[in-house]
Every structure is written in structure tokens, then in C-alpha cells.
C-alpha positions as CSV (number, residue, x, y, z in Angstrom):
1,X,-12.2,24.0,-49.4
2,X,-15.9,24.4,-48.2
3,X,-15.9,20.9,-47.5
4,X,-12.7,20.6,-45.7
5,X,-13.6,22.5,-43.1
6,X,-17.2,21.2,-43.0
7,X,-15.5,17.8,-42.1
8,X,-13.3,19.6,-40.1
9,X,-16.6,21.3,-38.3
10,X,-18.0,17.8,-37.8
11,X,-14.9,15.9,-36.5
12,X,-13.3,18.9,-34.2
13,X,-16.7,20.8,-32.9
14,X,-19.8,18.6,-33.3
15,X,-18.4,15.5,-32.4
16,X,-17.0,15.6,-29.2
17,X,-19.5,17.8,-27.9
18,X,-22.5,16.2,-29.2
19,X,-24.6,13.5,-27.0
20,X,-27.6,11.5,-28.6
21,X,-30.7,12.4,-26.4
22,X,-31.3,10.0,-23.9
23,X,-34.4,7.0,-24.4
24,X,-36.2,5.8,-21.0
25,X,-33.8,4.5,-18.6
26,X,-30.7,5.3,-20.3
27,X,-27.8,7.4,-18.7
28,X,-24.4,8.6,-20.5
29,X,-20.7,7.4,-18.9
30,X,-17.0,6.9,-19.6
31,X,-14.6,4.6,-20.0
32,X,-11.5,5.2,-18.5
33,X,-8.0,4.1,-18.0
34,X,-4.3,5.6,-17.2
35,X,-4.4,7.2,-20.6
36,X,-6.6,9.6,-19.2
37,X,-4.3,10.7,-16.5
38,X,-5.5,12.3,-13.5
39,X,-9.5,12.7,-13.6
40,X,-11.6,15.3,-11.6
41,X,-14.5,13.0,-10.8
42,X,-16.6,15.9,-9.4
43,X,-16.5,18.0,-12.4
44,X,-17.5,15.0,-14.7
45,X,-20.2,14.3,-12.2
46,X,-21.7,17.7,-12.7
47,X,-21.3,17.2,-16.8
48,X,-24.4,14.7,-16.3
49,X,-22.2,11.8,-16.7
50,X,-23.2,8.8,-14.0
51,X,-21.6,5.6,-14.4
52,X,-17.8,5.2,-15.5
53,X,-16.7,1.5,-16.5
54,X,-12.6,1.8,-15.5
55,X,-10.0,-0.6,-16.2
56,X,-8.3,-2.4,-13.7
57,X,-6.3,-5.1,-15.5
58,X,-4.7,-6.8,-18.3
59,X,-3.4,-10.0,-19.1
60,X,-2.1,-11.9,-15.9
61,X,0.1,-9.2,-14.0
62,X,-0.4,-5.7,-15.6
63,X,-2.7,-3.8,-13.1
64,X,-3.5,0.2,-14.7
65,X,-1.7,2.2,-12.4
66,X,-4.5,4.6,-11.8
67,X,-7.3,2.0,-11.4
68,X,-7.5,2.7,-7.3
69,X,-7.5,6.3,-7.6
70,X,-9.8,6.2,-10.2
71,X,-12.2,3.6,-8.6
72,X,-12.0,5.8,-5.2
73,X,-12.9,9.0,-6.9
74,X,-16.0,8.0,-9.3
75,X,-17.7,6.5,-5.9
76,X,-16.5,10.0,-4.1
77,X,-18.5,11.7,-7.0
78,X,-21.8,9.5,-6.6
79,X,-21.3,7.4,-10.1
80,X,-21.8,3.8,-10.7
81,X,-18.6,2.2,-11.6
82,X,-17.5,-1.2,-12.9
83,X,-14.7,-3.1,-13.6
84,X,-13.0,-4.3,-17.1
85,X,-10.3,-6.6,-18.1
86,X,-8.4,-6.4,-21.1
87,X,-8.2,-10.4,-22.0
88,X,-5.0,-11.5,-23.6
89,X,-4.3,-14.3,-26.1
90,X,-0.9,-14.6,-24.2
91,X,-1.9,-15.7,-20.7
92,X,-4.3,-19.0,-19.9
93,X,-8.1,-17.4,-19.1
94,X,-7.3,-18.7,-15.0
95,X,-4.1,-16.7,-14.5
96,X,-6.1,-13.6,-16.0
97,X,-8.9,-14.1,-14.0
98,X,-7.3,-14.2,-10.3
99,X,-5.3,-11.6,-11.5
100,X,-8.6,-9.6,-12.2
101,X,-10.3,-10.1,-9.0
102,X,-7.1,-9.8,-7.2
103,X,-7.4,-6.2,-8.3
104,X,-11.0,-5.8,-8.7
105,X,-12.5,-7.9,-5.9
106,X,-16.5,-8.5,-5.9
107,X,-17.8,-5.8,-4.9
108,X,-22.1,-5.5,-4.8
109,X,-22.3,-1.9,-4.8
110,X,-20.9,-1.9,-8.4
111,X,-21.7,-2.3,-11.6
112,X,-21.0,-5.8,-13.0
113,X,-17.1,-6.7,-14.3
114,X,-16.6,-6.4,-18.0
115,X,-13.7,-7.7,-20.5
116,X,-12.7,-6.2,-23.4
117,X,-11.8,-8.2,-26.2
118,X,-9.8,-6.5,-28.7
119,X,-7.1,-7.5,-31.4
120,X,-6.0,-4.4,-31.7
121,X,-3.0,-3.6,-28.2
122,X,-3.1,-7.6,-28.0
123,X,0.1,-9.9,-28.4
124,X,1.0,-11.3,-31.3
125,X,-0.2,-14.7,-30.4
126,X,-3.5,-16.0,-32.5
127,X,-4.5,-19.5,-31.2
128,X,-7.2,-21.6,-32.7
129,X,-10.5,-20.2,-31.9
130,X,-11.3,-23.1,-29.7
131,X,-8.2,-22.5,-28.0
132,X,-9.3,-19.3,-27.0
133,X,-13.2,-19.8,-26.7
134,X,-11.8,-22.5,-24.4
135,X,-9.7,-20.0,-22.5
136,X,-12.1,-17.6,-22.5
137,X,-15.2,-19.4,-21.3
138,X,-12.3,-20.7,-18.4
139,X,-12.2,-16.9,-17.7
140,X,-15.7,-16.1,-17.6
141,X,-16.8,-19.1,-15.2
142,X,-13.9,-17.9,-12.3
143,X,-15.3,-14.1,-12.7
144,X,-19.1,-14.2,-13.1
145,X,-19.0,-17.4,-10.2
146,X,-16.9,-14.8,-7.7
147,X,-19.2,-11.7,-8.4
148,X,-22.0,-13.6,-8.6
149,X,-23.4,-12.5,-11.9
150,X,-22.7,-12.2,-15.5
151,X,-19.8,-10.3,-17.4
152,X,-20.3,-7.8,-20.3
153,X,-18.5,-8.4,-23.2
154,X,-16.5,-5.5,-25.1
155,X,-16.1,-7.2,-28.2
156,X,-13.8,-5.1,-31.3
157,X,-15.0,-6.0,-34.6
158,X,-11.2,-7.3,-35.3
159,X,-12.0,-9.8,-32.5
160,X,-15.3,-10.6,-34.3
161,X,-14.3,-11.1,-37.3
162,X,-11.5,-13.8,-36.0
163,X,-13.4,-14.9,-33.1
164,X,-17.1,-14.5,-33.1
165,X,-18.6,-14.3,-29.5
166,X,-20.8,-12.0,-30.0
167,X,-24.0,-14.3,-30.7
168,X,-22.5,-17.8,-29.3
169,X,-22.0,-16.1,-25.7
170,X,-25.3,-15.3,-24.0
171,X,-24.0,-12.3,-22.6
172,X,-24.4,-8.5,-22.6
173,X,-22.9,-6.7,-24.9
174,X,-21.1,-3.4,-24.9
175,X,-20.8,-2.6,-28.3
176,X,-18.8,0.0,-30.2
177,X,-21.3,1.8,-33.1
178,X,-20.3,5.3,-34.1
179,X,-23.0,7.8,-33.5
180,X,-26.0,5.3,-34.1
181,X,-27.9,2.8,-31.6
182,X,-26.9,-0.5,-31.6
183,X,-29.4,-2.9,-33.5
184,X,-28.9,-5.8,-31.4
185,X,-31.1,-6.6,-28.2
186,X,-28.4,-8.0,-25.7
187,X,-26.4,-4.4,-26.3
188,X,-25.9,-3.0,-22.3
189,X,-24.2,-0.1,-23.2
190,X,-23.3,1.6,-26.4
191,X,-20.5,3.0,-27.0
192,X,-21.0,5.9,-28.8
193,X,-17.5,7.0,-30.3
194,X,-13.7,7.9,-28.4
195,X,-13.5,11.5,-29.1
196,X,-15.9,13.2,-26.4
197,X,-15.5,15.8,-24.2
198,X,-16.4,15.6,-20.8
199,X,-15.4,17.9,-18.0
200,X,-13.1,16.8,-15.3
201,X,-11.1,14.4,-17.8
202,X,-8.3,16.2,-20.0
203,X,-8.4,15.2,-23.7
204,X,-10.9,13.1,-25.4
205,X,-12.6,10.0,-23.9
206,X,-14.9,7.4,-24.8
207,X,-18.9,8.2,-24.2
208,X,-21.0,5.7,-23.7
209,X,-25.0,4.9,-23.1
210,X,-26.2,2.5,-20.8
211,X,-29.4,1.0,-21.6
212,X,-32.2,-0.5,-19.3
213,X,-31.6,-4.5,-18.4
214,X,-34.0,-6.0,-20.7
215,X,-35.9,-7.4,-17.3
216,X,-36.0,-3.7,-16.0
């Protein structure tokens, strides 16, 4: 029983309170996307959080309904704030990219765009993997050319372990590592786990670390 609800101590109380100390140059943020609802950017300003990454699309025609509102109110509140994709195996990479900037335009002020590549909430579809490094590399050329810099990759382990980017992309990475730092170099941010609290946002959200760019 003692051990019950020491796990239940860990997962319920420590966890989504707890936030690794910060290294030189680093600063926590969010993730965030319609599942969060509606978001009090000035309280999750004041709960030392200063960037937010926020979806804005998936596929080639679903646009998150709250991306606007949600891009609006984290520059309202003084945070950095950037753009992600959710990349389909579904739709050709060119479709999903003029989708994406047609919701996310190129924008200096921000933080770069991102695309999250995940099996998990994709189609059914799995194509060879140079069907979709083909796809995906189409993607990635129509972004990064239009914002003018490179994309960070969100990459899911299940994507990994079907379709490894993660060290044939020369990209940044925004990795996924519960509770401990990341052991790769090219990891941007880390995201630390899905269950933190963070005032302003109702529920639990994901916390992530953004590291200094290796060239400062």
C-alpha cells in the first residue's frame, strides 16, 4: 500500500509540478494546441514560462481552430512563439506545406516552424520509407526556403523506429525524454514530459526546455 501511493505521490504531486533547474541559456515553454482549450497567456507568462511552440496545422486542410487566438495571445503576453505541423503520411509533403504557411505565414519575429512527426494520431497509411523521406524532404525545402531558415523536427520514437530521421536530417531536434536531458547535441528543445501544470492553461500540458543554439 506504501508503495501505491508513493507512485501515486510521484505521478499526481511531484510530477506535474516539478521543473528541472534551468542550465545557461535555457528557458521553460509549452506546447499547445485546441486540446488545451482556451489559454490565459498572461497568467502562464507570470508562471516563468517564455516561449510556447503552438500548432497551427495538420495534414493538407485541417487548420487547429484555436491556433489564431492562441498565436495572438502568447505575443500579447511577451513569449516567443513558433509554429508546428503535424506531417501526415496521407497528403503529398507540397499540399502540406502551402497548407502550413497558408496558416502560419513567415513571420521574423518568431521562433522558427517545426513539424511533428508522430505515428501515433497519423492515418493508417505506411508508405516505403523513401516514399515518405521523399515527401518529407519535398516538405521541408517549401517551408525552411519561405521562412528562410531551418525546421525543428518533433520526431516520436514510433516514427523512429519505422522511419529514422533523427541522424540522416541535419536538423534540430525537439526530442521527447521523460525527466532527463537529452544526450544528443542537435536537441533544441527538450521536452520534458505531458503532464505539467502551468497556470493560465486548464489541465495538463506538455513542458519543454529550450536550449542555447549551439552557435550561441
Amino acid at each position: 500500500m506504501a508503495t501505491v501511493l508513493a507512485g501515486a505521490l510521484f505521478w499526481f504531486a511531484f510530477v506535474p509540478n516539478w521543473r528541472p533547474p534551468l542550465q545557461e541559456g535555457e528557458r521553460y515553454g509549452v506546447d499547445v494546441s485546441a486540446h488545451q482549450g482556451e489559454i490565459d497567456w498572461q497568467r502562464v507568462a507570470a508562471d516563468e514560462i517564455e516561449f510556447a511552440y503552438i500548432k497551427a496545422s495538420e495534414g493538407g486542410s485541417f487548420t487547429d481552430v484555436r491556433f489564431r487566438a492562441n498565436w495572438a495571445g502568447a505575443a500579447a503576453a511577451g513569449l516567443d512563439r513558433g509554429a508546428y505541423h503535424f506531417f501526415t503520411l496521407c497528403r503529398r509533403g507540397d499540399e502540406q506545406a502551402r497548407h502550413f504557411l497558408a496558416v502560419a505565414a513567415p513571420d521574423p519575429r518568431a521562433l522558427g516552424p517545426a513539424v511533428d512527426l508522430e505515428l501515433s494520431g497519423n492515418c493508417s497509411r505506411r508508405p516505403r520509407a523513401a516514399e515518405v523521406e521523399a515527401e518529407l524532404n519535398t516538405f521541408l525545402t517549401i517551408v525552411e526556403a519561405a521562412w528562410g531558415r531551418p525546421a525543428m523536427l518533433y520526431v516520436g520514437d514510433d516514427w523512429e523506429d519505422r522511419y529514422p530521421v533523427r541522424t540522416r536530417l541535419d536538423r534540430p531536434l525537439w526530442q521527447l525524454r521523460f525527466l532527463r536531458r537529452p544526450d544528443l547535441d542537435n536537441v533544441r528543445v527538450w521536452q520534458i514530459h505531458g503532464l505539467a501544470h502551468v497556470e493560465g492553461i486548464t489541465g495538463r500540458v506538455d513542458l519543454n526546455i529550450m536550449r542555447p543554439a549551439k552557435d550561441g
